[in-house]
C-alpha positions in Angstrom: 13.9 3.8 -37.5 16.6 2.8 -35.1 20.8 2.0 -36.2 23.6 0.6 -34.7 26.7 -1.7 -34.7 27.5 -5.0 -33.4 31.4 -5.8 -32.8 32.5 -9.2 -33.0 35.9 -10.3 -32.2 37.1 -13.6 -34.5 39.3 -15.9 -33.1 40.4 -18.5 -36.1 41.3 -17.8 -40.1 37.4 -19.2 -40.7 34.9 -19.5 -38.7 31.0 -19.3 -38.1 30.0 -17.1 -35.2 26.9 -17.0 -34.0 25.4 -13.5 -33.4 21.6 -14.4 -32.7 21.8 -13.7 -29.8 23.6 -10.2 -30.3 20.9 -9.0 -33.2 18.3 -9.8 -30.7 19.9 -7.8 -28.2 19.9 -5.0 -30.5 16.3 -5.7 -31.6 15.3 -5.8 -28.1 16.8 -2.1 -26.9 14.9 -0.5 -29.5 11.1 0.7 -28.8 9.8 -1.5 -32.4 7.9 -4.5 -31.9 7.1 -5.1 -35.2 8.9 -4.6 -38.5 12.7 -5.6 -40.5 15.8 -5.5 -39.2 18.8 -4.9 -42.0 21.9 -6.1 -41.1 25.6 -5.3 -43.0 28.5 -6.9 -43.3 31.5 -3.9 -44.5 34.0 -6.6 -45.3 35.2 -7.7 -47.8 36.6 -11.2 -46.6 34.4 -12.1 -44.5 30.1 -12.9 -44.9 27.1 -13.2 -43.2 24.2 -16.0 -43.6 21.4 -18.0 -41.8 21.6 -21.9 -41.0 21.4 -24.3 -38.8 22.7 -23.8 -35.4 21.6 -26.4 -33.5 24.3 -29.5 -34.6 27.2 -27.4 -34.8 29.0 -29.8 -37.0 26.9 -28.2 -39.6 29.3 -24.6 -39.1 32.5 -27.6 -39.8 30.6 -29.0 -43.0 29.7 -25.2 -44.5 33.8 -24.7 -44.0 34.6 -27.9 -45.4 32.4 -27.1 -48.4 33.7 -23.6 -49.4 37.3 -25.0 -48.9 36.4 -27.6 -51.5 34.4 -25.1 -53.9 37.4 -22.4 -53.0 40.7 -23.9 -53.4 43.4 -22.1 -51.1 46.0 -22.4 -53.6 45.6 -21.3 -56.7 47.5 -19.2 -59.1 45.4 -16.7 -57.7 46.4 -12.9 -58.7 46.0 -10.5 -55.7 49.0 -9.6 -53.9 47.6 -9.4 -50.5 47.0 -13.6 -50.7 43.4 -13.8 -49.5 41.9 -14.4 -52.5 39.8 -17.4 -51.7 38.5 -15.2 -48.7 37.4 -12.2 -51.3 36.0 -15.1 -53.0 33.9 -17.1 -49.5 32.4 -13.6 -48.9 30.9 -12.9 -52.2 29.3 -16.9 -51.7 27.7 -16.1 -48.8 26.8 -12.3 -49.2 27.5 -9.1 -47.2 23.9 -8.2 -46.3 20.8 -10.0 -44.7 17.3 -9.2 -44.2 14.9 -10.9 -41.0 11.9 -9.9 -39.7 10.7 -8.8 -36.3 7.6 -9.6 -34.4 6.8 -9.1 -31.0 10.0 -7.5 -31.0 11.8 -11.0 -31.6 13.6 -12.0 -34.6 11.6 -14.2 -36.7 13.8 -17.0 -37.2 12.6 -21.3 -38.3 13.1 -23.5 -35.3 16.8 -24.3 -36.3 18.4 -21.7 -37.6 20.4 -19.2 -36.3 22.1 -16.1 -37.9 25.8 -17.1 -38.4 29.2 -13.8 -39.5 31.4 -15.9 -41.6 35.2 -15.1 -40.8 37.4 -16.1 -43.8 40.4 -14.2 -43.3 40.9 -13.9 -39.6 41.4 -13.4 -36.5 40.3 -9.9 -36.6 37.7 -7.3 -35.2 34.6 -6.9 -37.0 31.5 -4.7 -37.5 28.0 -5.7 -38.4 25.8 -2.7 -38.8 22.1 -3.1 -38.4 19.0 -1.1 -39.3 15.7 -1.7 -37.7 12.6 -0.1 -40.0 9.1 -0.7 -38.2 6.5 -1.9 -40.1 3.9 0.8 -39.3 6.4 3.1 -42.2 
């Protein structure tokens, strides 16, 4: 079993970054070829999914959308006024699960694994857990 962090700098109030490419960095340093890789997202504002990254207009129409779902104003009741970013997260989720083989994330053709920043910019953590599958 193997643990770390990626950090992620945001640049933008919402955004999709990509961090394939970081998970399989992480994936790659560790001596498992073969098993699942956990990864977590601590905040509360912001998410983490999979999708399409190969048109990235698709990372401007998944935006679009949860501004349409997720009105930005609203009588909404917390004080801090991120509401609709507390509310983004919980659509997309704070966790994710993807499997490795050949010590490559197992990922379709076209998609890519995308943190969701909804309340940025800010510095983030994603913490990952690799189990192998020989467990």
């Amino acid at each position: 079993m193997a643990m770390g962090t990626i950090s992620i700098t945001t640049s933008c109030t919402m955004q999709l970054v990509d961090i394939t490419s970081l998970v399989q960095k992480a994936i790659g340093s560790q001596d498992i070829s073969e098993g699942v890789c956990y990864l977590f997202n601590p905040h509360t504002t912001a998410g983490l999914t999979i999708n399409e990254g190969a048109d990235p207009a698709v990372k401007d129409d998944i935006l679009a959308g949860l501004l349409k779902i997720v009105p930005l104003q609203l009588a909404y009741k917390h004080l801090e006024g991120n509401s609709p970013a507390h509310i983004m997260a919980s659509l997309m989720g704070a966790a994710l699960t993807v499997f490795i083989s050949n010590k490559t994330v197992m990922l379709g053709t076209w998609q890519k694994i995308f943190f969701c920043e909804f309340d940025g910019p800010r510095s983030r953590n994603i913490h990952w857990r690799i189990i192998p599958a020989n467990l």
